[in-house]
C-alpha positions, 0 to 999 in steps of 0.5 A, spaced: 777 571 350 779 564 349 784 566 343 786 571 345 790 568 352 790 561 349 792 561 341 794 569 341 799 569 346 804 566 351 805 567 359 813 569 361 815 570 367 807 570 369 805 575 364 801 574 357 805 576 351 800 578 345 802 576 339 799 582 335 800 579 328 795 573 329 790 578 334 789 582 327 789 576 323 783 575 327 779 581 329 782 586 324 788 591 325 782 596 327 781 592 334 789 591 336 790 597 341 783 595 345 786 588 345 792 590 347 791 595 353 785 590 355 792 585 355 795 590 359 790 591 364 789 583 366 797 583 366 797 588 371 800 594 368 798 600 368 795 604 362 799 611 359 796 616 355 800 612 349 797 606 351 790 608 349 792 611 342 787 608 337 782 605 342 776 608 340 772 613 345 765 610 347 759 613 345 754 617 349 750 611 347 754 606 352 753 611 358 748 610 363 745 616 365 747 618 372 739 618 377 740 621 384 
């Protein structure tokens, strides 16, 4: 986290900027669109469909069985 909002972006207009190239760099090509939408989200945007384009799906394993 700390790189990712201290090294690997800056703030404007009280917004975080992400610089991608440095976040591959870093954390491989694969993981850029799961930084970038987490990146969005703490900014306070919304997430469309095309935001979500090479984020991978989580697995059946990830999910909690739901106990009623």
């Amino acid at each position: 986290m700390q790189f990712i909002f201290e090294t690997a972006s800056v703030q404007e207009n009280g917004k975080y900027v992400l610089n991608e190239s440095l976040v591959a760099d870093k954390f491989g090509q694969e993981n850029v669109p799961s930084i970038v939408a987490f990146v969005k989200l703490v900014n306070g945007e919304e997430l469309e469909e095309k935001d979500l384009e090479g984020v991978p799906y989580p697995s059946r394993s990830f999910r909690r069985k739901a106990t009623i």
